[in-house]
C-alpha positions in Angstrom: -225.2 93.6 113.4 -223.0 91.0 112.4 -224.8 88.2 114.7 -228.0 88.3 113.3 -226.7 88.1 109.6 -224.8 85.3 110.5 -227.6 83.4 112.6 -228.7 80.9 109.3 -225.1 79.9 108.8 -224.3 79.9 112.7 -227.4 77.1 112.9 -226.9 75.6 108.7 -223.1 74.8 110.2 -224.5 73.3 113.9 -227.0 71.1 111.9 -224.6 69.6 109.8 -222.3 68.8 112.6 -224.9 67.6 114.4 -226.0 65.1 112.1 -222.2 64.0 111.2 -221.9 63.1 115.2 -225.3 61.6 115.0 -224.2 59.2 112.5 -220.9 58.3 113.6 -220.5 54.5 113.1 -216.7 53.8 113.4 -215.6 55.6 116.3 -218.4 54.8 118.5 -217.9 51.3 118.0 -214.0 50.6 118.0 -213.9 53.2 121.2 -217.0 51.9 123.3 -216.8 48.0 124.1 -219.4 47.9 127.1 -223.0 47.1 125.9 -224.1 49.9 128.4 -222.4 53.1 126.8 -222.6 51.8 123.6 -224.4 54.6 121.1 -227.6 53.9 119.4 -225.7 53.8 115.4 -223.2 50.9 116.7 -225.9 49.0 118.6 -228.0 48.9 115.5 -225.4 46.7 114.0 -225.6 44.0 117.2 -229.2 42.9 115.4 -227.1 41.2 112.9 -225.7 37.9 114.0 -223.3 35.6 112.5 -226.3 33.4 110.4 -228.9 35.2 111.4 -230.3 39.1 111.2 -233.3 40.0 113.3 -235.0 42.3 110.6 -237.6 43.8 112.8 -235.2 45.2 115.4 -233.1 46.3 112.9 -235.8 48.3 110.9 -237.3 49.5 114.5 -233.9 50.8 115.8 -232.9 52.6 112.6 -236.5 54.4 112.6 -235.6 55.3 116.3 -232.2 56.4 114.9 -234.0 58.9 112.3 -236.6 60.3 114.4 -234.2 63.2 116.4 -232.0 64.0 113.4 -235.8 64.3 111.5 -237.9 66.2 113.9 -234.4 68.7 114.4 -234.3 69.3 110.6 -237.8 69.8 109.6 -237.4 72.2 112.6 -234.5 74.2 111.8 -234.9 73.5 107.7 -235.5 77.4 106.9 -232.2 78.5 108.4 -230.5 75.1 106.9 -231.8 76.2 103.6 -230.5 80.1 104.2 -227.5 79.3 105.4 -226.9 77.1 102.4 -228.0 79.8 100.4 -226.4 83.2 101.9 -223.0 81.9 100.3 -224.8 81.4 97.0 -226.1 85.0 95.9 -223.5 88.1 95.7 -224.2 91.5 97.0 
């Protein structure tokens, strides 16, 4: 009994730590020197150089960045949106 009414916050509380470790900029790129376990939010920032930015790899890797944390959302946005609300509304 308890499990199912506590599915939408259960999967509301995954999503959002889900996207927090998606988006993790700082740790990924102090901890991870080598170029071949680097994470796809720190190697966006290796598009900009020191005079010059290559604008089209930069736009093209963060709409690869997006896409997951997207298609995951719009998946899962009813029991975001439950579990958001379930706190809300008493009785």
């Amino acid at each position: 009994m308890i499990l199912p009414l506590s599915v939408p916050s259960l999967i509301s509380t995954g999503l959002y730590a889900f996207i927090n470790a998606w988006n993790e900029f700082m740790f990924g790129y102090i901890f991870i020197s080598t170029d071949k376990y680097r994470t796809l939010t720190p190697a966006i920032m290796l598009f900009k150089g020191a005079n010059t930015i290559d604008w089209g790899g930069l736009m093209a890797g963060s709409v690869i960045a997006v896409i997951p944390v997207t298609i995951i959302f719009l998946f899962l946005q009813k029991y975001f949106l439950a579990g958001l609300m379930s706190g809300s509304v008493k009785g």
